[in-house]
Biotite code that builds the C-alpha atoms (Angstrom):
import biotite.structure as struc

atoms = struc.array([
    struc.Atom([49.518, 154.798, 86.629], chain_id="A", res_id=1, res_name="UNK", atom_name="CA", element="C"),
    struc.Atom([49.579, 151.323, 87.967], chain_id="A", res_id=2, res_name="UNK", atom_name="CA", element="C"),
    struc.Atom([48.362, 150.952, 91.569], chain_id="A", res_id=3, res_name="UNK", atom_name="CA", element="C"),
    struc.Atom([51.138, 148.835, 92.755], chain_id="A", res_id=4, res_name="UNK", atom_name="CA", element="C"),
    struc.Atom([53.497, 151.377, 91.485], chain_id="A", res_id=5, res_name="UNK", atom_name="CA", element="C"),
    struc.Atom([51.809, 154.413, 93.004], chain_id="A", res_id=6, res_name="UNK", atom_name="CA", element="C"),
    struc.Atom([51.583, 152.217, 96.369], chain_id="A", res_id=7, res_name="UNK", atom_name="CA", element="C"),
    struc.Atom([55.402, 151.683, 96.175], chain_id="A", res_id=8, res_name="UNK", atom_name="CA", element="C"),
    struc.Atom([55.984, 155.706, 95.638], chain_id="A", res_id=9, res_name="UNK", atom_name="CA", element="C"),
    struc.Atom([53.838, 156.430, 98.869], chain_id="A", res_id=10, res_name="UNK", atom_name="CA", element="C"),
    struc.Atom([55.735, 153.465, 101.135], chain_id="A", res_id=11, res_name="UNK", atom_name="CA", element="C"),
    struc.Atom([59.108, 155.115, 100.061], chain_id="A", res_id=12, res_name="UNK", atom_name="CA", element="C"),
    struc.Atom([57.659, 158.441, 100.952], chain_id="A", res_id=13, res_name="UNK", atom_name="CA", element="C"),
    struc.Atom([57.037, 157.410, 104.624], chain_id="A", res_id=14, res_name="UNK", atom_name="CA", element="C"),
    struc.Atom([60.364, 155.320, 104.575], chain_id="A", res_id=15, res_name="UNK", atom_name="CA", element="C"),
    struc.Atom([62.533, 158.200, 103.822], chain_id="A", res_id=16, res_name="UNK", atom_name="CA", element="C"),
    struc.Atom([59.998, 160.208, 106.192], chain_id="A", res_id=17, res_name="UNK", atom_name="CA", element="C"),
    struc.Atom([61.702, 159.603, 109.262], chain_id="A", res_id=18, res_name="UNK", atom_name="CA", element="C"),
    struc.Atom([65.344, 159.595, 108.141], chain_id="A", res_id=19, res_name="UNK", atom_name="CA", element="C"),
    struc.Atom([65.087, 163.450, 106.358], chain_id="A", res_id=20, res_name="UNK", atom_name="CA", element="C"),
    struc.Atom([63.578, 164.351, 109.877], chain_id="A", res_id=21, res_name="UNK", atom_name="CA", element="C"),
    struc.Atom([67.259, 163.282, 111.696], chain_id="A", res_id=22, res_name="UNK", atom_name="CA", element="C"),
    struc.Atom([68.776, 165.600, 109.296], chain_id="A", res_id=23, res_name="UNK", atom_name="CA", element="C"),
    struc.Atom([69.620, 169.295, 109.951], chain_id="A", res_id=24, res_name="UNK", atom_name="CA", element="C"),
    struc.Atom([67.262, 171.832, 108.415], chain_id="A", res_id=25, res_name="UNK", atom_name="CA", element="C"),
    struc.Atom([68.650, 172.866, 104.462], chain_id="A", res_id=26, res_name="UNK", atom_name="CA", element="C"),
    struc.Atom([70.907, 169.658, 104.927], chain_id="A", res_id=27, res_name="UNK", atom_name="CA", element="C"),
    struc.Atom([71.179, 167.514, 101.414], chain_id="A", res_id=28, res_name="UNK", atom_name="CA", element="C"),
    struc.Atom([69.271, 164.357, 100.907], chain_id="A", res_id=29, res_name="UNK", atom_name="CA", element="C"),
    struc.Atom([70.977, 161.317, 98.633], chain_id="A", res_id=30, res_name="UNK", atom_name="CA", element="C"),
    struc.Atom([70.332, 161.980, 95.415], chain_id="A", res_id=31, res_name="UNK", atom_name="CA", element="C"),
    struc.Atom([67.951, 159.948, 92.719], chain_id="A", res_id=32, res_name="UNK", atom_name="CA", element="C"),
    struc.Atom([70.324, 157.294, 91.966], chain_id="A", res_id=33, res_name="UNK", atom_name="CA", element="C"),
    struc.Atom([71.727, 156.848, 95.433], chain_id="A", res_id=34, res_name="UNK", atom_name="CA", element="C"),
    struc.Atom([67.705, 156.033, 96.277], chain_id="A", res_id=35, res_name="UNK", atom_name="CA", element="C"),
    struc.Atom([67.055, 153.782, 93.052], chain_id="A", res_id=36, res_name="UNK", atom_name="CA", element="C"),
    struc.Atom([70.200, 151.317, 94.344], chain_id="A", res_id=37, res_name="UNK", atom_name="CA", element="C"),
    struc.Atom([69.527, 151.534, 97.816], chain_id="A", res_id=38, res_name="UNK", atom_name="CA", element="C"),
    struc.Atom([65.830, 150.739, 97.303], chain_id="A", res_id=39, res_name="UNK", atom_name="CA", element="C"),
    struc.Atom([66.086, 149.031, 93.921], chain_id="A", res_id=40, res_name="UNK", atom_name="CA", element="C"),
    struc.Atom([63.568, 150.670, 92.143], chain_id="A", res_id=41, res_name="UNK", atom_name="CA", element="C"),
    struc.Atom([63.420, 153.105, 89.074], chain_id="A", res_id=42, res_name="UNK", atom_name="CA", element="C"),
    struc.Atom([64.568, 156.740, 89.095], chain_id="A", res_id=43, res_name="UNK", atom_name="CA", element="C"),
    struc.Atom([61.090, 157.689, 88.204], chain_id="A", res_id=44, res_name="UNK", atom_name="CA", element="C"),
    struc.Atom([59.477, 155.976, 91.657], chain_id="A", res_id=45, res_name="UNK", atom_name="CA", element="C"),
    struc.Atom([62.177, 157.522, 93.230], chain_id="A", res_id=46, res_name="UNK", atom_name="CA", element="C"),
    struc.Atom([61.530, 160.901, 91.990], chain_id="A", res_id=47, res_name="UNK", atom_name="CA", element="C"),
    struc.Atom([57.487, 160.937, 92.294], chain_id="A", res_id=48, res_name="UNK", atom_name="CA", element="C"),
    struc.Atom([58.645, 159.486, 96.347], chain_id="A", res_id=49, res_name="UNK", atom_name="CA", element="C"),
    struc.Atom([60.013, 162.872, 96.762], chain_id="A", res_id=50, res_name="UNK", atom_name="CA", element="C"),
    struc.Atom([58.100, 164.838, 94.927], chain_id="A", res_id=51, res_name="UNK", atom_name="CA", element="C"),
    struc.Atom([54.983, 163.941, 97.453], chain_id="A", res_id=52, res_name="UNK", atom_name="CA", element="C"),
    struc.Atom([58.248, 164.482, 100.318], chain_id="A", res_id=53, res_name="UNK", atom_name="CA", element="C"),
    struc.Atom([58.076, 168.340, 98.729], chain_id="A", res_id=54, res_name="UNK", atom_name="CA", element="C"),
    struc.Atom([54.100, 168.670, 98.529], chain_id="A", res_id=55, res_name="UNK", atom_name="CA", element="C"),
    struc.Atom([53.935, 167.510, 102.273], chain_id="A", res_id=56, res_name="UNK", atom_name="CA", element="C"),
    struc.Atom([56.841, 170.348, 103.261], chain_id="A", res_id=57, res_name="UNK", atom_name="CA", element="C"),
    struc.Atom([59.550, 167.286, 103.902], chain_id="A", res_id=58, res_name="UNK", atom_name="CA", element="C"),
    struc.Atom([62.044, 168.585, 101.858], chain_id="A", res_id=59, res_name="UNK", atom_name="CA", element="C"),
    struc.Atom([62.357, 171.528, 98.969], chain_id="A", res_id=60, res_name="UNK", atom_name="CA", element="C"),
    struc.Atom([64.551, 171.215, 96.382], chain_id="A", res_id=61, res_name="UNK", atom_name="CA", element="C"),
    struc.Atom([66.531, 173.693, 94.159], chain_id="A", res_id=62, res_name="UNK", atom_name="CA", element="C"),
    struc.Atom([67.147, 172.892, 90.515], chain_id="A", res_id=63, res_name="UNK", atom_name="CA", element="C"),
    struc.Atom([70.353, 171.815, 89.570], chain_id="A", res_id=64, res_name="UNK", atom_name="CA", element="C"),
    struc.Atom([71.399, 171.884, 93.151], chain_id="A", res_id=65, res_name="UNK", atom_name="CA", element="C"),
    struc.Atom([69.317, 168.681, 94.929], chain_id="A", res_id=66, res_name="UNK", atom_name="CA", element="C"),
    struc.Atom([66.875, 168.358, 97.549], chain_id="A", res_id=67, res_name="UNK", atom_name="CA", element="C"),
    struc.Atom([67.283, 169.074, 101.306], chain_id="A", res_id=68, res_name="UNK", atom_name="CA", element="C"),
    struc.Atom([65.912, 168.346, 104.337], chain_id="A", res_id=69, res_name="UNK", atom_name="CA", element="C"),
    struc.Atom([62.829, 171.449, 105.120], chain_id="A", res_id=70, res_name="UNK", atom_name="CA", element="C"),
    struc.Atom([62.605, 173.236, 108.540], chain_id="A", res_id=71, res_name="UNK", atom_name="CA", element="C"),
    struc.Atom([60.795, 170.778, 111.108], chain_id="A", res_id=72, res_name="UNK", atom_name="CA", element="C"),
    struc.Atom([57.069, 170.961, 111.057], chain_id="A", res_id=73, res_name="UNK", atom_name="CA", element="C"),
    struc.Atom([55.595, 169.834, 114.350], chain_id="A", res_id=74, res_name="UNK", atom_name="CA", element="C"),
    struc.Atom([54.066, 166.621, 113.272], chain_id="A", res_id=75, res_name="UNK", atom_name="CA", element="C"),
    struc.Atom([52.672, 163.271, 115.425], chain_id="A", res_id=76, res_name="UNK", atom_name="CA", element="C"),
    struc.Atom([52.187, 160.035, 113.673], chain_id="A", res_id=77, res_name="UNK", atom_name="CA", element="C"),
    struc.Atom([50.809, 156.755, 114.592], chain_id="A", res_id=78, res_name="UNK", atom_name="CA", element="C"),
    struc.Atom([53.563, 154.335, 115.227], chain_id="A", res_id=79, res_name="UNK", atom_name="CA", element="C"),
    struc.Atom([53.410, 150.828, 113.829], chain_id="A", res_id=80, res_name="UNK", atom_name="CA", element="C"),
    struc.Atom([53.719, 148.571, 116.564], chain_id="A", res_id=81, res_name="UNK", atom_name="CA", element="C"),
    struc.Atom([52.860, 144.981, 116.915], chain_id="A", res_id=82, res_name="UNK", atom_name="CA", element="C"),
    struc.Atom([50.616, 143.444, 119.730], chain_id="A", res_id=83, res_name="UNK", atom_name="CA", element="C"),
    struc.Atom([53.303, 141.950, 121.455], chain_id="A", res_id=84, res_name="UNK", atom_name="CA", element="C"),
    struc.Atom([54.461, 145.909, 121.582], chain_id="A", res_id=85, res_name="UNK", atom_name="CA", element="C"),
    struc.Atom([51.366, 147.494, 122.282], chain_id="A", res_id=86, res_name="UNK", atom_name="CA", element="C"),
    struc.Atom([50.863, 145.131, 125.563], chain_id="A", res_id=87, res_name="UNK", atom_name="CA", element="C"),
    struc.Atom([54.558, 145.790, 126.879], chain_id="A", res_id=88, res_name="UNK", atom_name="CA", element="C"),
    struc.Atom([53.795, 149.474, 126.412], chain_id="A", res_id=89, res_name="UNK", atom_name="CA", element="C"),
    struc.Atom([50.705, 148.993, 128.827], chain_id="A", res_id=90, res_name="UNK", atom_name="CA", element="C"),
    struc.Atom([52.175, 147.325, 131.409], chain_id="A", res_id=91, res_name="UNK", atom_name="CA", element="C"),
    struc.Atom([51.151, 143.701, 130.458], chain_id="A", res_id=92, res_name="UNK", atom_name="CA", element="C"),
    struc.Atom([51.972, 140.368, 129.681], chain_id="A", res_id=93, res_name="UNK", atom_name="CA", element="C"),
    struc.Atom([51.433, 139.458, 126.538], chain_id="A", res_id=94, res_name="UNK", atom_name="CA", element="C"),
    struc.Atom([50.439, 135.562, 125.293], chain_id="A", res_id=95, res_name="UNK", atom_name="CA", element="C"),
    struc.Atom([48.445, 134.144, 122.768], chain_id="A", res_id=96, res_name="UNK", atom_name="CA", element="C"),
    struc.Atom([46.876, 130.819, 121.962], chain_id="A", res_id=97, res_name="UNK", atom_name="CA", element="C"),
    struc.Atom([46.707, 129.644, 118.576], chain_id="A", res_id=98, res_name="UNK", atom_name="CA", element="C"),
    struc.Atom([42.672, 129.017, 117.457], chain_id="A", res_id=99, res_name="UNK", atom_name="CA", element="C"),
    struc.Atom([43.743, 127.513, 113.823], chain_id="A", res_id=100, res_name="UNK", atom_name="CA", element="C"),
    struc.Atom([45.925, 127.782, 111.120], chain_id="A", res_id=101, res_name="UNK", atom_name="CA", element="C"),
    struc.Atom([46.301, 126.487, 107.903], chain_id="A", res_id=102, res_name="UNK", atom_name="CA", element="C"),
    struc.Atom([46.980, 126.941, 104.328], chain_id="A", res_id=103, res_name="UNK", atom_name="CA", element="C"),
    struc.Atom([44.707, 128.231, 102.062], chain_id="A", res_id=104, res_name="UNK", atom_name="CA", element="C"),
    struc.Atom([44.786, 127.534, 98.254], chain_id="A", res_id=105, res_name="UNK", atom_name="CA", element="C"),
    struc.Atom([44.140, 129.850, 95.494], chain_id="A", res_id=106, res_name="UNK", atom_name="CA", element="C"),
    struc.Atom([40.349, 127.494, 94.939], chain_id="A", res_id=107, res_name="UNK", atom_name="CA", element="C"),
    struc.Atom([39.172, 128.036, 98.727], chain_id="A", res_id=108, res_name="UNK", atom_name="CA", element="C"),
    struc.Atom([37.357, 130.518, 100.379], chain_id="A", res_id=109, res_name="UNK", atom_name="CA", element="C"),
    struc.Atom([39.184, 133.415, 100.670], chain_id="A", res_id=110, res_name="UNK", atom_name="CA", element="C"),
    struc.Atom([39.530, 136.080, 103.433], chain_id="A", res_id=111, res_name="UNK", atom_name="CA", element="C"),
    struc.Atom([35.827, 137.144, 103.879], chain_id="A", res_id=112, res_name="UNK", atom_name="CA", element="C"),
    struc.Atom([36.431, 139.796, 106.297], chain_id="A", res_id=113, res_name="UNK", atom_name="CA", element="C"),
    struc.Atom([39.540, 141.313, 104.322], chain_id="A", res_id=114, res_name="UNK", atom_name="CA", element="C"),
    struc.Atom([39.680, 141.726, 100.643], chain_id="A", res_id=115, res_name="UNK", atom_name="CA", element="C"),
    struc.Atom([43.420, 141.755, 99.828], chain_id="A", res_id=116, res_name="UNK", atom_name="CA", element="C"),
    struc.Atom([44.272, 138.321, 98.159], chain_id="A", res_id=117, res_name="UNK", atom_name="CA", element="C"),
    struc.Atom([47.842, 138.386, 99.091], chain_id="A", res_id=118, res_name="UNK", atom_name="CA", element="C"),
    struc.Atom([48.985, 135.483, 96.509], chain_id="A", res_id=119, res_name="UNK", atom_name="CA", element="C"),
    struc.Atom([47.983, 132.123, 95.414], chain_id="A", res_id=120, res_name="UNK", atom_name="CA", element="C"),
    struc.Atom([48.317, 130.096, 98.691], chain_id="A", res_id=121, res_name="UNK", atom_name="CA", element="C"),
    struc.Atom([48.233, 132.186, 101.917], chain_id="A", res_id=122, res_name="UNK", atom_name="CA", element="C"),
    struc.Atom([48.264, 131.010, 105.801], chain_id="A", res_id=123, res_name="UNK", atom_name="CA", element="C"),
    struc.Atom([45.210, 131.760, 107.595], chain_id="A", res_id=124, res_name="UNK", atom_name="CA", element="C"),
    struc.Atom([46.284, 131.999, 111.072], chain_id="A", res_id=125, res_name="UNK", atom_name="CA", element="C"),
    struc.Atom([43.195, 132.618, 113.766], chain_id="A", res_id=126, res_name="UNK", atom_name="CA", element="C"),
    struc.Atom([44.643, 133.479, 117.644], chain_id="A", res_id=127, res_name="UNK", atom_name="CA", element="C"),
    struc.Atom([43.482, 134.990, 120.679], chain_id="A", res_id=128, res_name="UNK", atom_name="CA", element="C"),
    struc.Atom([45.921, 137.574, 121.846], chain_id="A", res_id=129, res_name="UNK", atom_name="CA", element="C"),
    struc.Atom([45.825, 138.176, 125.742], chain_id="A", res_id=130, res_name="UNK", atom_name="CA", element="C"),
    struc.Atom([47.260, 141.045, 128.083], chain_id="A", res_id=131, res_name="UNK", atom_name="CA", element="C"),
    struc.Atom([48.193, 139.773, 131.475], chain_id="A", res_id=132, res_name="UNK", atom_name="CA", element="C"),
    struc.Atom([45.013, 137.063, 132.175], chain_id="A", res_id=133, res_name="UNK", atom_name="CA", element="C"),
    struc.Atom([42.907, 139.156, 129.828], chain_id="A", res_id=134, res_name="UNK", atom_name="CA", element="C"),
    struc.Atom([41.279, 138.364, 126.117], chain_id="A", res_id=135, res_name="UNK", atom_name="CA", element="C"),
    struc.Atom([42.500, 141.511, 124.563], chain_id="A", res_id=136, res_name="UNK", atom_name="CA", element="C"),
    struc.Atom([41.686, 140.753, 120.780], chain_id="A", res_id=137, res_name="UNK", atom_name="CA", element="C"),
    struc.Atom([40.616, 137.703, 118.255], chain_id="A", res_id=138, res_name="UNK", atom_name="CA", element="C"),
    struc.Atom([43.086, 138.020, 115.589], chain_id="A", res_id=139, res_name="UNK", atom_name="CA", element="C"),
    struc.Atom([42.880, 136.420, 111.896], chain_id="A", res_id=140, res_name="UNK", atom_name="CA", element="C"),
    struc.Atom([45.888, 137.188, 109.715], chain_id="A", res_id=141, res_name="UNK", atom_name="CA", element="C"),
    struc.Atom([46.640, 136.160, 105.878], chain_id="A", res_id=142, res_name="UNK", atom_name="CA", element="C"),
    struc.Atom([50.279, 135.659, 105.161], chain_id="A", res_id=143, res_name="UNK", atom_name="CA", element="C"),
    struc.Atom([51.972, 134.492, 101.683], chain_id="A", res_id=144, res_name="UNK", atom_name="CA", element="C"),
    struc.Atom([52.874, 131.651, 101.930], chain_id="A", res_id=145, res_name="UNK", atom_name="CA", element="C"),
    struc.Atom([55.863, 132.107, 99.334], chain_id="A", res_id=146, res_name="UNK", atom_name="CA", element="C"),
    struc.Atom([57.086, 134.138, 101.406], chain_id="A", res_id=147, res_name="UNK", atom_name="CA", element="C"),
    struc.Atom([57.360, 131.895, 104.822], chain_id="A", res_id=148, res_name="UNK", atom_name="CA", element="C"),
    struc.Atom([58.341, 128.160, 104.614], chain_id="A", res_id=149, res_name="UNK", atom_name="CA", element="C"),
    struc.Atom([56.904, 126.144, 106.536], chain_id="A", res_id=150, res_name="UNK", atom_name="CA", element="C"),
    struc.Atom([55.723, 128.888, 108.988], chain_id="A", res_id=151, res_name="UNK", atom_name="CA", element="C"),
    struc.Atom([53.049, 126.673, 110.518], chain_id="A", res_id=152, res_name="UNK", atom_name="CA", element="C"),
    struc.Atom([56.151, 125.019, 111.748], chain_id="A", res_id=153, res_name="UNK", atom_name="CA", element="C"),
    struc.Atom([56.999, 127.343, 114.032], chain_id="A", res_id=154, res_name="UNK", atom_name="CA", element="C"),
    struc.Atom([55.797, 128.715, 117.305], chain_id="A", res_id=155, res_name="UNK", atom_name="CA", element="C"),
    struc.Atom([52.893, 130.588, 116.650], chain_id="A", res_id=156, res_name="UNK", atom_name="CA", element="C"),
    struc.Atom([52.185, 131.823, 120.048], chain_id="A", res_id=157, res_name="UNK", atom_name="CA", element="C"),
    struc.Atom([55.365, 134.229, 119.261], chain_id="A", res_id=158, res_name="UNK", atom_name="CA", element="C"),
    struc.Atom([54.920, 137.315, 117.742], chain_id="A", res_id=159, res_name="UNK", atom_name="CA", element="C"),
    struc.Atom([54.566, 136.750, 114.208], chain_id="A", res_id=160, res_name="UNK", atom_name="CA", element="C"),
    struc.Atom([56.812, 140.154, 113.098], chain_id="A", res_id=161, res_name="UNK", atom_name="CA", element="C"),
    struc.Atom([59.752, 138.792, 114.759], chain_id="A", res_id=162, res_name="UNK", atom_name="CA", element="C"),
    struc.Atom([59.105, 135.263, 113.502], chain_id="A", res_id=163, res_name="UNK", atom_name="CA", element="C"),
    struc.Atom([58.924, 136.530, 109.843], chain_id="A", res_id=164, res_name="UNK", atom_name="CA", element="C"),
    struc.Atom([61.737, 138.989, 110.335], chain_id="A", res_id=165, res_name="UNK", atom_name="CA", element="C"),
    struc.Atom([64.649, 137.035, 112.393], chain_id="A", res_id=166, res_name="UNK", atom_name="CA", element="C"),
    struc.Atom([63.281, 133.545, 110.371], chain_id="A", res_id=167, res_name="UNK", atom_name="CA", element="C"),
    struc.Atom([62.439, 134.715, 106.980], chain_id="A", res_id=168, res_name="UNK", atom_name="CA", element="C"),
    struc.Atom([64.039, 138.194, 106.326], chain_id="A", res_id=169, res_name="UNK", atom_name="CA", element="C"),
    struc.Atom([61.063, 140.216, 105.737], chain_id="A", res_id=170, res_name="UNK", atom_name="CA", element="C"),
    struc.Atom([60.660, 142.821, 108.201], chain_id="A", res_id=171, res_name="UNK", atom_name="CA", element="C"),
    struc.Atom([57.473, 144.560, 108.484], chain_id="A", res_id=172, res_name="UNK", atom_name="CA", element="C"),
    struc.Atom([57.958, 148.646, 108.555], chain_id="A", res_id=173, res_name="UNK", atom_name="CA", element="C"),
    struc.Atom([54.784, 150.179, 107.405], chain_id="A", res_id=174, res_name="UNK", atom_name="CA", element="C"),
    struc.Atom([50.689, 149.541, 107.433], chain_id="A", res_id=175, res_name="UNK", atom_name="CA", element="C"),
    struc.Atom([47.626, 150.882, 106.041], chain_id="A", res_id=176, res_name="UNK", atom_name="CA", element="C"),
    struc.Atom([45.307, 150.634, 109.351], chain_id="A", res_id=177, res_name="UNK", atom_name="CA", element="C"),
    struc.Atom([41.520, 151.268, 109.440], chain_id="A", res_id=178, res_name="UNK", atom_name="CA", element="C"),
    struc.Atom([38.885, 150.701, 112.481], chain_id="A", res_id=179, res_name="UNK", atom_name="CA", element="C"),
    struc.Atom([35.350, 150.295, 111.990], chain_id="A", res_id=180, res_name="UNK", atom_name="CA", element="C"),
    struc.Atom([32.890, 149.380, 114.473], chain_id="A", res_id=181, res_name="UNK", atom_name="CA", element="C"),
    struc.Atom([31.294, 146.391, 115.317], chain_id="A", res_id=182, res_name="UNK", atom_name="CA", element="C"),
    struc.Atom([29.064, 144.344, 117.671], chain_id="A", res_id=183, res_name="UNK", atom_name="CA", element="C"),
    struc.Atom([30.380, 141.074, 118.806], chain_id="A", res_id=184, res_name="UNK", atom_name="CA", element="C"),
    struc.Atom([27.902, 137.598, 117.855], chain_id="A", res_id=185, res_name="UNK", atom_name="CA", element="C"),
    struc.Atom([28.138, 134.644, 119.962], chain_id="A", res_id=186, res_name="UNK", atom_name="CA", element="C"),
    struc.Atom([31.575, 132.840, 119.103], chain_id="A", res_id=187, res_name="UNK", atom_name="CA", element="C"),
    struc.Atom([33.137, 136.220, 119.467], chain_id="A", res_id=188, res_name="UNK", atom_name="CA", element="C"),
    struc.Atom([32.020, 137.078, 123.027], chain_id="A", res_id=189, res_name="UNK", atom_name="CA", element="C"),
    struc.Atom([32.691, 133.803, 124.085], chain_id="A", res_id=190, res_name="UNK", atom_name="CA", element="C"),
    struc.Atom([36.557, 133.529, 122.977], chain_id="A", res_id=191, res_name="UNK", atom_name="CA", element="C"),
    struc.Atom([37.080, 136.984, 124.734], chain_id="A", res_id=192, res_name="UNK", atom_name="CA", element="C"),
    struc.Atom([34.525, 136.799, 127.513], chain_id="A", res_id=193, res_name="UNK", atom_name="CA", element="C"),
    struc.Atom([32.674, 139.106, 127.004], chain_id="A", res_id=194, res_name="UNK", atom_name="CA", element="C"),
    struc.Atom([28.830, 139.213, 126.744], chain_id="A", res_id=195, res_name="UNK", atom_name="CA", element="C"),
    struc.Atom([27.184, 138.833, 122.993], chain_id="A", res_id=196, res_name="UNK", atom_name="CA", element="C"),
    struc.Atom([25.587, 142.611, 121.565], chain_id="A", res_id=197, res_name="UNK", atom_name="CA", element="C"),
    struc.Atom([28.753, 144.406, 123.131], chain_id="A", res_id=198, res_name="UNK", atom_name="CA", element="C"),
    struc.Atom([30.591, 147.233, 120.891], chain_id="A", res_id=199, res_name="UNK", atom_name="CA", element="C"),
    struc.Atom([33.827, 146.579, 119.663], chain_id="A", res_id=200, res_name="UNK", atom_name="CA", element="C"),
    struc.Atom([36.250, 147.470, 117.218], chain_id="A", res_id=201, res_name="UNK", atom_name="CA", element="C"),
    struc.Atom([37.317, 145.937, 113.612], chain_id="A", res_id=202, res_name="UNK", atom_name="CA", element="C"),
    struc.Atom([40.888, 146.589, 113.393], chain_id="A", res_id=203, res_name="UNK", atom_name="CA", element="C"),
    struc.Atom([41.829, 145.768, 109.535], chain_id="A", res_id=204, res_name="UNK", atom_name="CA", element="C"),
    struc.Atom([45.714, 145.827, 108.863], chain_id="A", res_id=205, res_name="UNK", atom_name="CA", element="C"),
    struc.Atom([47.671, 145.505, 105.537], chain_id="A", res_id=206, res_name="UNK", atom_name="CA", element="C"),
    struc.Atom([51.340, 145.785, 106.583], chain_id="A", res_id=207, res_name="UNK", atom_name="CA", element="C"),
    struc.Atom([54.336, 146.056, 104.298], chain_id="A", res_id=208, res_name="UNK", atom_name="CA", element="C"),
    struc.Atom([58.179, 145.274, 103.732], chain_id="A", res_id=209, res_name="UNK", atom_name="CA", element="C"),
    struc.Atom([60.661, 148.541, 102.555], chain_id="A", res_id=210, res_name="UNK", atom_name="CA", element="C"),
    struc.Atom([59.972, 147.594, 99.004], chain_id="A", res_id=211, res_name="UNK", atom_name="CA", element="C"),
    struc.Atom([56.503, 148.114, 99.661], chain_id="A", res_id=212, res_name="UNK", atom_name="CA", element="C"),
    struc.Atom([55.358, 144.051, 99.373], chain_id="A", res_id=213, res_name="UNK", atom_name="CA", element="C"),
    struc.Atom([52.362, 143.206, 101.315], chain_id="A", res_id=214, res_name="UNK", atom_name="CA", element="C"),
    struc.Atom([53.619, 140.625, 104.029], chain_id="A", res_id=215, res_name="UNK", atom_name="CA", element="C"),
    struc.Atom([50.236, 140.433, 105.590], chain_id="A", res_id=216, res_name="UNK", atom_name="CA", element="C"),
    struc.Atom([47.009, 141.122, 106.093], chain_id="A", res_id=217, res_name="UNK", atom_name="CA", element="C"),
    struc.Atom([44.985, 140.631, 109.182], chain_id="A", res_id=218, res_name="UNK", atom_name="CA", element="C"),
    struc.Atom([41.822, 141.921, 111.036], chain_id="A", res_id=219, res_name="UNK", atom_name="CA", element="C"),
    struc.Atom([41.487, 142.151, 115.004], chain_id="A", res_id=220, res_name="UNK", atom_name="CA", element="C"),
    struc.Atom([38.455, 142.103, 116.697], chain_id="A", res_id=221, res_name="UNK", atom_name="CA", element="C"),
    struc.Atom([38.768, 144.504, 120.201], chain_id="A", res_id=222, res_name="UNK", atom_name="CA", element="C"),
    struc.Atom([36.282, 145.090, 122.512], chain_id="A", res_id=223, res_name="UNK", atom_name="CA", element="C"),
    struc.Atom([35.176, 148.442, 122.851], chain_id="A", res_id=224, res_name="UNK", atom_name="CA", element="C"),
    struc.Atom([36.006, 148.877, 126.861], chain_id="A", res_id=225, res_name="UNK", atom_name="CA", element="C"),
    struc.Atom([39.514, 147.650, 126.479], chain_id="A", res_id=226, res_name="UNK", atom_name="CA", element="C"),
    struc.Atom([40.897, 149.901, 124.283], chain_id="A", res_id=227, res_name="UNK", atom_name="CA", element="C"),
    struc.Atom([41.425, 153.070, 123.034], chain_id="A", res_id=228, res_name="UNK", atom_name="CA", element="C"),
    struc.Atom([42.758, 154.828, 119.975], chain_id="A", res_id=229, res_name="UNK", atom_name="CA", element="C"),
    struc.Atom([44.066, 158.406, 120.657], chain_id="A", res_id=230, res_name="UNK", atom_name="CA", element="C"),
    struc.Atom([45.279, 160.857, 117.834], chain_id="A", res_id=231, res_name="UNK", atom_name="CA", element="C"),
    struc.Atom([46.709, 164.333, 116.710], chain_id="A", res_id=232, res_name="UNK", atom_name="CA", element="C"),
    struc.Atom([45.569, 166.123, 113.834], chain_id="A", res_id=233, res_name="UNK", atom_name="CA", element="C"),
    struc.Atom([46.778, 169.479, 112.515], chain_id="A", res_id=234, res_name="UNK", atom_name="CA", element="C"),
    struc.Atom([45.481, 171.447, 109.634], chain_id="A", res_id=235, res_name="UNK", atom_name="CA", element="C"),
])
């Protein structure tokens, strides 16, 4: 099976996630080709979407009847929020300052740190996110250019989500996140004051439209002492 199509069978999963959990326990879900219009994709991505729904205990269905929303499972996910977001939760004052941005062609060097070649000609877009007076992160995101006109156009010190979504239409619901750990060099420590050898963490992003498009893919560089990542697991 084709990646992009099993990718686009796991973003529907988690889009329809959310909405079956508003729903009443044994309540009916919209049916296959309610899904395939809505979302505009086949019957068969719709039905391999909810057929992970029914390994993960979403839903069950009944032959010939449908599938239904399952009894709640107590369950806490990561939510997908954007810097701008994750400062204003804190307490803080977000800004930024734009470092550089440009637009890359398909023959230049391509995004070292991140893999994902997100189309032909991407914007590189390098800033320095802030919370209150303090460097929180240093922030290099990749985003298709086909899919944002003359972004460099616009303010850049915004947040980028709402740029893309009230300017362009494409609004961002879903990322693959992972951290890794790092030690910042020279340039790094400098841009977020912070001494040179210091731990910190490599946040990489991919983040995705409802269809399951990649919009964009960024890393963040955060020092170690300013944040924090708390989770819940279950077995």
């Amino acid at each position: 099976m084709a990646r992009e199509e099993v990718r686009k069978q796991f973003r529907l999963a988690e889009l329809l996630r959310p909405e079956i959990a508003e729903l009443q326990p044994h309540q009916p879900i919209p049916g296959e080709r309610q899904l395939a219009e809505r979302f505009g994709v086949s019957r068969v991505t719709i039905r391999q979407a909810l057929s992970l729904l029914q390994e993960d205990g979403t839903i069950y269905t009944v032959h010939g009847a449908g599938s239904f929303a399952a009894p709640a499972r107590v369950t806490i996910q990561m939510k997908l929020l954007s810097f701008t977001e994750e400062m204003l939760n804190r307490g803080l004052v977000p800004s930024t300052k734009v470092l550089s941005a440009q637009l890359l062609e398909t023959d230049d060097e391509r995004a070292i740190e991140d893999s994902v070649v997100l189309a032909e000609t991407a914007y590189r877009i390098q800033r320095l996110r802030l919370g209150g007076s303090e460097p929180m992160a240093l922030e290099v995101c990749y985003i298709d250019a086909s899919l944002a006109p003359e972004l460099l156009k616009r303010d850049l010190t915004a947040s980028l989500y709402k740029i893309l979504e009230l300017d362009f239409g494409h609004e961002i619901i879903s990322a693959d996140e992972h951290l890794s750990p790092v030690i910042l060099n020279e340039e790094q420590a400098k841009l977020l004051n912070m001494k040179a050898g210091v731990p910190a963490f490599a946040c990489h992003r991919i983040a995705y439209d409802m269809r399951g498009r990649v919009i964009e893919s960024s890393i963040s560089i955060r020092p170690g002492e300013r944040w924090d990542y708390r989770y819940s697991v279950r077995i």
